[in-house]
N, C-alpha and C positions, 0 to 999 in steps of 0.2 A: 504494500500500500504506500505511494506515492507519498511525502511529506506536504503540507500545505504551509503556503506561505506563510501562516502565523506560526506553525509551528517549528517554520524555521528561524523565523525572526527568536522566539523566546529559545529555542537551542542556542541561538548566538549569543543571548542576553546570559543564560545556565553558564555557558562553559565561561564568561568573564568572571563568573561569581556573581552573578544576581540569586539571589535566593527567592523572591519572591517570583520570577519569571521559573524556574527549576520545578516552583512547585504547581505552577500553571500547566507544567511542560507534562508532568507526570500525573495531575492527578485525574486524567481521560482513561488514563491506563489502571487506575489503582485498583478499580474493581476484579476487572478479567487478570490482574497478576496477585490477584485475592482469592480469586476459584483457582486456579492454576496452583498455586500453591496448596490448596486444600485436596487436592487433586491429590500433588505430590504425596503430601503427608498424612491424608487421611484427619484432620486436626484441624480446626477454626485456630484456636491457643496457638500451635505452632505455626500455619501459615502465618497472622501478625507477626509473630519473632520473625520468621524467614521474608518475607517482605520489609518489613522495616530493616533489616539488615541488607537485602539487595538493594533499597533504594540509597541507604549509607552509601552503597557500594559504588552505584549510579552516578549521586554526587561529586564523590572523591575521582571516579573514570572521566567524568564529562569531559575535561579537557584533553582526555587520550581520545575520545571518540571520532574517529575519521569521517562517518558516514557512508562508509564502503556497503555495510548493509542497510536497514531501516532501520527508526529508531524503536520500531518495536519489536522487531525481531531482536536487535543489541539488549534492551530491557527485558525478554523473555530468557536469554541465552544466561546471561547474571542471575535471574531468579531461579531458572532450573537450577544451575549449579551450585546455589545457595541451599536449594532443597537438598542436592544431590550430599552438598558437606553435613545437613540433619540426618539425614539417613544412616549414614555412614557413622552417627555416634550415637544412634539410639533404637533398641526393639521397634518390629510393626507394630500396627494397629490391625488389631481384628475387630469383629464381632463376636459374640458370645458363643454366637453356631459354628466359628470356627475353631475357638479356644477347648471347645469342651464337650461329648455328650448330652444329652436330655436329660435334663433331670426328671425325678419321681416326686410329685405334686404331695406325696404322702411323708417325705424326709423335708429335712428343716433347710434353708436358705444356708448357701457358700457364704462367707464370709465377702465384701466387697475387695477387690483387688485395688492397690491404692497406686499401683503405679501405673504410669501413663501410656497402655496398652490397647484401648478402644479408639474406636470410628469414633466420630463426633458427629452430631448434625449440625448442617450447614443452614442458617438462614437468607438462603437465595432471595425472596422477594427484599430485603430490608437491604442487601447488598447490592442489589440493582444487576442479578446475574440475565443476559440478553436470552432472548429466545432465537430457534434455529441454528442454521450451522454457519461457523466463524469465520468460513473459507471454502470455494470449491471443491477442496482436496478434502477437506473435514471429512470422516465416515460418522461420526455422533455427535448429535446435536448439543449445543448447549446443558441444557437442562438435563440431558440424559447423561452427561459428563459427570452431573454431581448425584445421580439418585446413588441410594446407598449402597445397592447392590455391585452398583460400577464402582465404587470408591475401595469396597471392600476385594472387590477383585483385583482393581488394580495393589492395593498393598501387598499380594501374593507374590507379585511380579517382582526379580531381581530389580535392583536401585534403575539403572540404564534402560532395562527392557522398557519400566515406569515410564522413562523421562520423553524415550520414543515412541511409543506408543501415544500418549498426550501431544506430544509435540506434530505427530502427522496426523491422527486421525480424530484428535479434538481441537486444533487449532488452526489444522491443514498447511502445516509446515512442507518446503521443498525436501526432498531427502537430503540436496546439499547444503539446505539451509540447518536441516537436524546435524545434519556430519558437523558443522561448523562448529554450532554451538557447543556438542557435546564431544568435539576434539577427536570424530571418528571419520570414518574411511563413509563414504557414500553406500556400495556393497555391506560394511559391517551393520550400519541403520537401519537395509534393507534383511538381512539375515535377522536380528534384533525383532524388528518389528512381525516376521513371519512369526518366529516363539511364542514375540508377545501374544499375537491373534489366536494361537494354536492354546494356549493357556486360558483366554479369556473367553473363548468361545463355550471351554467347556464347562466355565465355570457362571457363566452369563445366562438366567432365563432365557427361553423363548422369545418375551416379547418385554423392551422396556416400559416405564411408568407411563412415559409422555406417549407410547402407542396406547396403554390399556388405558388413558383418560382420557384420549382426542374417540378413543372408540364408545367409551360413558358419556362424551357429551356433558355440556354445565347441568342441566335439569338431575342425569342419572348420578354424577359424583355429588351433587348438593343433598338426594335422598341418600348417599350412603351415607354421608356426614351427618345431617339430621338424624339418622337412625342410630347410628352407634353414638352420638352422642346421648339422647335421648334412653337409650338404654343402661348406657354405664350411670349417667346422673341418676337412675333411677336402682342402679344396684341390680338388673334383671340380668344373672350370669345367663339365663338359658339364652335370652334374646342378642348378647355379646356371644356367644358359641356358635349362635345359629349363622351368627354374617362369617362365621371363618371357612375356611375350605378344610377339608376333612384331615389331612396335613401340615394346619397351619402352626405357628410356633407365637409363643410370646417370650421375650426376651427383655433384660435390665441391665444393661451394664452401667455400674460398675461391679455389679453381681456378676460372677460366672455362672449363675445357676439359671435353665432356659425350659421352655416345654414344647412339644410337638404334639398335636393332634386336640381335638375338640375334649374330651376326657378326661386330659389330664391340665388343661389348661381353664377347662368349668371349675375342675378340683383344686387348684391355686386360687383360680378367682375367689371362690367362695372362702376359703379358710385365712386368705390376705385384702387383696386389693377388695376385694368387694365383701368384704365380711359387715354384719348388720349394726357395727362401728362406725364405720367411716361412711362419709359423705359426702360427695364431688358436684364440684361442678367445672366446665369445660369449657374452654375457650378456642375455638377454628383457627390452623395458624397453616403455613405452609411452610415442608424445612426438603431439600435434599429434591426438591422439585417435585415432592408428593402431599398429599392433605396428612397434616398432622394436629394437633390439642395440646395445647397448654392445660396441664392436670393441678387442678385445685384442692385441697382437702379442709376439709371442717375442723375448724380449732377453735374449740369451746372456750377455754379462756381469753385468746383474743377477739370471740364471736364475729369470727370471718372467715372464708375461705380464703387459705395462703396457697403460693405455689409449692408443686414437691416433682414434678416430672414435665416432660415432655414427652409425648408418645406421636413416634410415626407409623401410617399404616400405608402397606406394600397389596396392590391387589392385584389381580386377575380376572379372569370370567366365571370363577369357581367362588368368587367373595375375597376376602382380606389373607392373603397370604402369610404375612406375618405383623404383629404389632411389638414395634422394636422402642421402650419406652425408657429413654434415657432419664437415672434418676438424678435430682441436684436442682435447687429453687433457683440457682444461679442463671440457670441455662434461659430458663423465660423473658431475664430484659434485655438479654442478647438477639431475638425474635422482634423487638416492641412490643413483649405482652406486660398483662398489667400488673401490680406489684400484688393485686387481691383483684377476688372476681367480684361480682355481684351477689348478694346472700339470694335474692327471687331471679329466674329466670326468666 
């Protein structure tokens, strides 16, 4: 993509040391090198570190900056490999379906794992993540780039495979523009990215989010939101069992402990989250480019509903595939939800 006149004029203002023109220059970019990065790492928390540290990087380059390639391709080539030195000193991130077995609804909850080993949910709409694909070359759109299923696939990927894989077929990089920035051979990218596809495919559903919701339409995904909300506020385990598909799973990290199938996940509902204790109320949010809820719980001493999760749900043609509900009150005003919900409906 072409440079445009103004943003060559503030490249020339950047590299004298203008800071305020530097910060003009970069900040068209800060989003998409905000999913990219999350991309990388799996990680809201760690994308900020690795992006603040790649635009450090930016900064201190500017004046080496020749223009031999764009300036966003030079801005993406620093951020990958900023992700690439994260990776390199720290465990993946999974999900709980890849850490561990199913639990039995009838033994007691894992202990939470406190080190920083989970997927996060990303807040796409609050980030301003674009819709469609990024480039002719793209093969995944947008949106499909962050669902959580792709996030968790990609962390399976060696460091490299990751960064190629992203770089061609989510951002529609050239293969010589990928060699460049990741200091390989044009054939090695091409080698690299076959793996990668050969890994992702087996591990990638059928059909992503943004196919199973352009195929629901607003009217059919606004009834399944209505309905599953309206169900769990009301604590009706049978009526939350009945939207899952006969294999569905619920999961919590930073708990290792997960369920698969309708039976054993009625049997947690009931004896936990929906026991005739607690009392929720929900807030419609969207995170990872799927419908998700800001989870509220009834606290009798503060006589309010506080926040205590965030739950995504994953669907299909069979119903809700899996409800993936990350626990921690912090996560909700990273979404813009609100600090308490409404006591009446």
């Amino acid at each position: 993509m072409p440079a445009t006149a103004n943003e060559k004029d503030l490249l020339e203002a950047a590299r004298r040391g203008d800071e305020g023109a530097y910060r003009d220059l970069v900040e068209s970019y800060r989003g998409e090198l905000h999913a990219h990065c999350y991309r990388m790492l799996g990680s809201v928390h760690d994308a900020e570190d690795a992006l603040q540290d790649a635009l450090l990087r930016v900064w201190r380059g500017l004046p080496r900056f020749q223009g031999r390639s764009s300036l966003r391709s030079w801005l993406y080539t620093i951020a990958t490999n900023t992700c690439l030195n994260q990776i390199a000193r720290r465990p993946k991130r999974v999900l709980p379906i890849d850490y561990g077995p199913a639990g039995d609804p009838h033994d007691g909850l894992a202990e939470p794992l406190v080190e920083s080993v989970w997927v996060e949910p990303y807040p796409d709409e609050r980030l301003g993540l674009e819709d469609g694909l990024a480039g002719p070359e793209a093969r995944y759109e947008q949106r499909e780039s962050v669902e959580l299923a792709f996030i968790a696939v990609l962390q399976h990927l060696p460091a490299r495979q990751r960064a190629v894989l992203i770089l061609r077929d989510v951002l529609g990089f050239s293969a010589r523009e990928t060699a460049g920035a990741l200091e390989m051979s044009p054939p090695g990218v091409d080698s690299a990215l076959q793996r990668a596809h050969k890994a992702v495919d087996e591990r990638l559903p059928d059909r992503s989010q943004q196919a199973v919701l352009r195929s629901l339409d607003n009217q059919g995904l606004r009834a399944i939101v209505d309905r599953y909300l309206d169900a769990f506020e009301r604590a009706d385990v049978d009526a939350v069992v009945e939207m899952l598909a006969a294999d569905g799973t619920f999961t919590m990290p930073p708990l290792p402990t997960w369920y698969r199938g309708r039976e054993s996940v009625a049997a947690f509902l009931k004896s936990h989250v929906l026991a005739s204790e607690n009392r929720w109320r929900l807030v419609p949010a969207w995170a990872n480019g799927q419908p998700a809820f800001g989870n509220y719980r009834w606290d009798a001493a503060r006589q309010s509903f506080l926040p205590r999760s965030l739950s995504v749900l994953t669907l299909n043609g069979d119903g809700i595939t899996e409800i993936t509900t990350f626990l921690g009150p912090e996560l909700l005003s990273s979404f813009g939800l609100p600090d308490e919900a409404p006591p009446d409906r």
